[in-house]
N, C-alpha and C positions, 0 to 999 in steps of 0.2 A: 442623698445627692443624686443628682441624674444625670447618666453615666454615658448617656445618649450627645451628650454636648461636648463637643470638642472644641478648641482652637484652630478646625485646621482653615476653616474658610478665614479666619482672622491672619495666620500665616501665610497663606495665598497671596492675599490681600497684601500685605505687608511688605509680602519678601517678592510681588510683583513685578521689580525692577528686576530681576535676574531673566524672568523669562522675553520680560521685555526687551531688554537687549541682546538677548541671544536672536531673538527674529531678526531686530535693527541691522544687528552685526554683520548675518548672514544674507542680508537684500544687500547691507554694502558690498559684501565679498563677491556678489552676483552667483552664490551656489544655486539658487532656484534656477536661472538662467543657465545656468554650465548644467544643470539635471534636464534641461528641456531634449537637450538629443538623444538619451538614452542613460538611463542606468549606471551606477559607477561604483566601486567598492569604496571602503574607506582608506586606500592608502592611496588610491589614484584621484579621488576628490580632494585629500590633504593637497596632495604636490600640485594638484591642476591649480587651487584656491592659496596653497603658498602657506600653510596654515603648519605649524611646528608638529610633530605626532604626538607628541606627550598628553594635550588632551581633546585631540583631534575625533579620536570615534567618542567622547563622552560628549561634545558637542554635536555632531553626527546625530548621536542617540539620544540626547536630549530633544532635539528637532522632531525626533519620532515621537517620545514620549507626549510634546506640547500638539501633536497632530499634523504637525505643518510636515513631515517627511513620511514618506514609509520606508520600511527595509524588510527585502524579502532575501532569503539566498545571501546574506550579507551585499549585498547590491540596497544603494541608495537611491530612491525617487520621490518624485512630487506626489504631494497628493492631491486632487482634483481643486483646491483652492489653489491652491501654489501653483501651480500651473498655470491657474485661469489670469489670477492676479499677481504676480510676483516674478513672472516672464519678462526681461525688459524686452520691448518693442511691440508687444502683442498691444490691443485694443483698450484693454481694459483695467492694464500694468499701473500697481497703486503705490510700485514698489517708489518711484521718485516720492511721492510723499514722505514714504517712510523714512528713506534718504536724507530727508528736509528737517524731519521728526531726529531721527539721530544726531544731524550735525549740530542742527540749532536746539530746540526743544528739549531733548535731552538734558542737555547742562541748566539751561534757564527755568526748568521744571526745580531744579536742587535748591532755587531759589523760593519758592513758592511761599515760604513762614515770609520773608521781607515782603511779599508780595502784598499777604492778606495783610501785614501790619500796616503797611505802608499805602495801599491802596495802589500805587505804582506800580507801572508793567518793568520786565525782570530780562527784557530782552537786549541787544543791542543799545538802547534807549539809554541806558544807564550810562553808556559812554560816551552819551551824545551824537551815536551814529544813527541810519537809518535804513532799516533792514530793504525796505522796497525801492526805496529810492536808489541803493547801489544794485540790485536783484534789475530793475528796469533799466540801469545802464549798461547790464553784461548780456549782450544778444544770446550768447548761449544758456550763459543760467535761466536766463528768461521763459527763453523754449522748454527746457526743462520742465520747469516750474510750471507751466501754462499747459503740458504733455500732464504731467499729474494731477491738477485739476481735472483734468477730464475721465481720469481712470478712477477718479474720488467720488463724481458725481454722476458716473453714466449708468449705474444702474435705477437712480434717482429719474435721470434724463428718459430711459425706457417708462419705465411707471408715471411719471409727468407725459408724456407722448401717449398712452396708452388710459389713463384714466379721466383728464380735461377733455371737456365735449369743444375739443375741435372742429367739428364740423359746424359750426355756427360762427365759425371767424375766418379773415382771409389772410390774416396777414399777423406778425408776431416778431419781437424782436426782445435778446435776450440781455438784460443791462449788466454789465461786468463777464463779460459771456468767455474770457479768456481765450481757450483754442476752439471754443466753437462747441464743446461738446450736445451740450442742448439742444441748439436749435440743428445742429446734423442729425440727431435723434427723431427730432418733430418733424422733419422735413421727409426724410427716409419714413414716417410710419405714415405722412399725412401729403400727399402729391398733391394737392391742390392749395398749400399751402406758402409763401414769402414771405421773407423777410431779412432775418441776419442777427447780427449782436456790436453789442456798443462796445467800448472799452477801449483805451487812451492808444496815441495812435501807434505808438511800439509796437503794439501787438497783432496790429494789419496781417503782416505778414507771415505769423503764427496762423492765424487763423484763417487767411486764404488759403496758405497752403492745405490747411486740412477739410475745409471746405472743397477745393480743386478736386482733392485722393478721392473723396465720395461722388464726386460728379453732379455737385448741387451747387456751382458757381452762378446758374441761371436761374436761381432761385434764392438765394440766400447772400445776404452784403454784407458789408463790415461799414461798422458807422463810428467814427470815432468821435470820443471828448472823454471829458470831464465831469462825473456825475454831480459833481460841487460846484463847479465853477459856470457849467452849460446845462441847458435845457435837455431833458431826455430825445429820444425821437419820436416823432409817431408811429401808431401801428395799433390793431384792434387789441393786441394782445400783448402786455411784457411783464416778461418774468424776471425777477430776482433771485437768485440761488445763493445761500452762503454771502450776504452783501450785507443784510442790518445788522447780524451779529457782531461785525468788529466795529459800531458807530456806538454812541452813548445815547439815549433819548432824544435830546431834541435833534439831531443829525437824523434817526432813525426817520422820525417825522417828518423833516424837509424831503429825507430820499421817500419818502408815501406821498407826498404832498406835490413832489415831482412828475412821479408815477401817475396819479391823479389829472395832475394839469393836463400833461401831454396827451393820454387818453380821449378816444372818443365817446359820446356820449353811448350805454352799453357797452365800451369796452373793457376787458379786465387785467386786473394784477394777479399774477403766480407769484406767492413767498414760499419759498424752500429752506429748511436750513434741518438742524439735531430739533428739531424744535420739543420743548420740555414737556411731557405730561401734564398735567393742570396741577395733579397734586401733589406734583413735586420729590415724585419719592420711587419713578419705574426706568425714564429714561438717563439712564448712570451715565453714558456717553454722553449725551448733548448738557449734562450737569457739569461733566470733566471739560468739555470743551468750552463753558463760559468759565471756569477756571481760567483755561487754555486763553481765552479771553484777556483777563489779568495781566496774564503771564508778556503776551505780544502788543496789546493796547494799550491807551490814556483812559478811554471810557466804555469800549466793548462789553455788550455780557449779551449771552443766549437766552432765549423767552422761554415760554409758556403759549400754547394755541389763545388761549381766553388773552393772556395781552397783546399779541397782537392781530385779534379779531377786534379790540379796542384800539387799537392805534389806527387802523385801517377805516375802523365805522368813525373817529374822530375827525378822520381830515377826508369825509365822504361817500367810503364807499358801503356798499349795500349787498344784498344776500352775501353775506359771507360764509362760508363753509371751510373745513377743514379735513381732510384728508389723508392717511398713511402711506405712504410710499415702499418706502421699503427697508429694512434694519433701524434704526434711531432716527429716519428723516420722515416728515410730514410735510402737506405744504396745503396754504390757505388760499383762497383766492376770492374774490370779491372786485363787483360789478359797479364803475361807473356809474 
């Protein structure tokens, strides 16, 4: 017998949800946030956080153990993640996600066996509500929501600004572009460059505003519609980020087929998303996230590079290439 195989990655795996919600728990409580000024022991982080003492420093130290804390001196702090990403208000803060991830996600995950059985998404839907449709009537939630987008894909956004040869194009606009983070990204790394992002017209004022704080309102516009209902805009350049994952194929198609139209002749599409390894067995994140897929859609699910460098060459475009970005995201892009 070989004494070298354990269970314990199987138990990791398994017993997962503990550590997962210990994070979740602790971005609700905003302890990352309360650690951003300094340092704190465990009986002043309990009372600050409201948290009972009975198993207050085992949580504490559990946060240490999972990496997301350190503890020197019995004093609590961040560690260079948690700080960067888990700050509310900072730049780059992925914590409302997680927020999103706890409230909803969380429970609708428990669903997952009706899911696969079913084929049916496990969310809201089940009771005949609709998660976006009330999300886009609550100005605040909204902001929120459209704030975490941007802390989810700006390190994407840096590596898309920094790898596409930009300089062969004048102008760009980013479809579903929520608070703007992409194209404040491309603008800041490329000054000769206009344009803006699309997206339904609630969200104008989301995205001016954070367009204004960087001082790229003479550069960058807000276009609004309906990617379904309306014509894309023009521009030499538009990107997709996180948009054909929650469609089903032929949806996926029409938004390529859109993207296509509106383009100028050499101009190109950016697709962003988890997008999947070919062979299906590296990228576990963008796997989980067409789960994740299931879980929130009618007909969503996450790709593979090879389908959609074929969705893309089917309704047109040409030299396609594909490209790493950065953690589980890649993104293809391909020339009118």
């Amino acid at each position: 017998m070989d004494t070298k195989i354990t269970p314990d990655a199987i138990m990791q795996i398994g017993m997962g949800f503990w550590s997962a919600k210990t994070l979740l728990v602790a971005v609700e409580l905003g302890l990352f946030t309360l650690l951003d000024s300094s340092p704190l022991d465990a009986q002043t982080l309990a009372g600050r956080l409201g948290i009972h003492p009975r198993s207050a420093r085992d949580f504490f130290d559990a946060l240490v153990a999972l990496g997301l804390l350190e503890r020197h001196n019995e004093q609590y702090s961040n560690t260079q993640e948690t700080e960067r990403f888990l700050v509310r208000g900072k730049l780059e803060y992925i914590g409302g996600f997680l927020e999103m991830a706890n409230a909803r996600l969380y429970p609708f995950w428990g669903s997952l066996t009706q899911g696969l059985q079913t084929g049916q998404p496990q969310n809201e839907a089940k009771n005949g509500e609709n998660f976006f449709t009330a999300l886009y009537a609550d100005a605040e939630r909204l902001e929120t929501f459209l704030k975490s987008m941007t802390g989810l894909s700006i390190e994407a956004a840096k590596a898309i600004a920094a790898k596409f040869p930009w300089s062969e194009y004048k102008t760009f606009i980013d479809i579903g572009t929520a608070q703007g983070g992409l194209p404040v990204q491309v603008a800041l790394a490329h000054p000769h460059l206009s344009g803006g992002g699309f997206d339904l017209p609630v969200v104008r004022p989301v995205f001016e505003e954070y367009v204004n704080s960087n001082g790229l309102s003479q550069r960058l516009q807000f276009f609004a519609g309906n990617f379904f209902s309306d014509s894309l805009p023009v521009a030499d350049v538009l990107v997709m980020g996180h948009i054909l994952h929650d469609w089903n194929l032929d949806e996926k198609l029409m938004l390529l087929t859109k993207a296509y139209e509106a383009l100028p002749s050499g101009g190109a599409l950016i697709v962003y998303d988890a997008i999947i390894d070919d062979n299906r067995c590296e990228n576990a994140f963008g796997l989980l996230m067409s789960l994740n897929m299931l879980i929130e859609t009618s007909g969503g699910f996450d790709y593979t590079g090879a389908d959609c460098i074929e969705w893309m060459r089917s309704v047109g475009f040409r030299e396609l290439q594909q490209q790493h970005l950065t953690g589980s995201e890649s993104m293809i892009f391909g020339i009118k």
